[in-house]
N, C-alpha and C positions, 0 to 999 in steps of 0.2 A: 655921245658914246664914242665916235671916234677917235677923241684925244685923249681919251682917255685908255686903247689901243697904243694910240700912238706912245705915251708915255709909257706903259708897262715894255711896248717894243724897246724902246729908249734904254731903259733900264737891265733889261736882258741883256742889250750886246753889251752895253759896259760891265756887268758881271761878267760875262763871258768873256770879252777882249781882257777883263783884269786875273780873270782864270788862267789864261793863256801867259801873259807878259809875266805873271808870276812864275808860272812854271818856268820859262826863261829865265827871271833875275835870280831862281836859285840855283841854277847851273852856273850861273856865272858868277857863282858867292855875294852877290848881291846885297843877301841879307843876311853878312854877317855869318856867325858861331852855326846857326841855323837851315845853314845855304845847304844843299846835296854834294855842289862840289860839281866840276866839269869832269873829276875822273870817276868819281862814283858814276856819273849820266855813262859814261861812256861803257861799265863794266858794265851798267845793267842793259846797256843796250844789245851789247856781245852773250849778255846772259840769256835775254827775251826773243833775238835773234840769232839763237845758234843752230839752226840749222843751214847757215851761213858762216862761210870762212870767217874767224876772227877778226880778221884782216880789215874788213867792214865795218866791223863796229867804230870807226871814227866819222867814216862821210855818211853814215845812217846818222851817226848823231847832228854830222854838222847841218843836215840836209833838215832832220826834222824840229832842228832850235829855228833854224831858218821858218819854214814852213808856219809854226808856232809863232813867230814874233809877226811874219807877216798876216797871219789870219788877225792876230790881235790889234794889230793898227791898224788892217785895214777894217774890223769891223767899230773902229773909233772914229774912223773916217767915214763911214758910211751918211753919203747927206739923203738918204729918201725921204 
C-alpha cells in the first residue's frame, strides 16, 4: 500500500512543478503564437494589484516568475 502512496505522491508534484514551469514558459513566449507574453504578465499584474502604485507592477512580476520557477524545480527535486 505504501508504494503505491508513494507513486500517486510522485505523480502530484510532477503535475504540479509542470503546472508551475508552465505558467513560466508562457511569460517567457516559450510556447510560441500561444505564449501570454511578458507584457501581457506584467499589465495583469498592475491590473490584479492596483491597489498598488503602478510602478510595481514589474518586480511583483519579476519576483513572482521567480517564486514560480523556484517552487517548480524545486518540487522536481524533491528526493523524499
Amino acid at each position: 500500500m505504501k508504494t503505491h502512496q508513494d507513486i500517486a505522491v510522485f505523480l502530484l508534484r510532477i503535475a504540479l512543478a509542470f503546472g508551475f514551469l508552465s505558467a513560466v514558459a508562457s511569460r517567457l513566449s516559450l510556447w510560441g503564437p500561444r505564449s501570454s507574453g511578458w507584457k501581457k504578465f506584467i499589465d495583469y499584474t498592475a491590473e490584479t494589484n492596483s491597489f498598488l502604485p503602478s510602478s510595481w507592477a514589474f518586480p511583483i512580476a519579476v519576483l513572482s516568475t521567480a517564486a514560480e520557477l523556484s517552487i517548480g524545480i524545486l518540487l522536481l527535486l524533491d528526493t523524499r
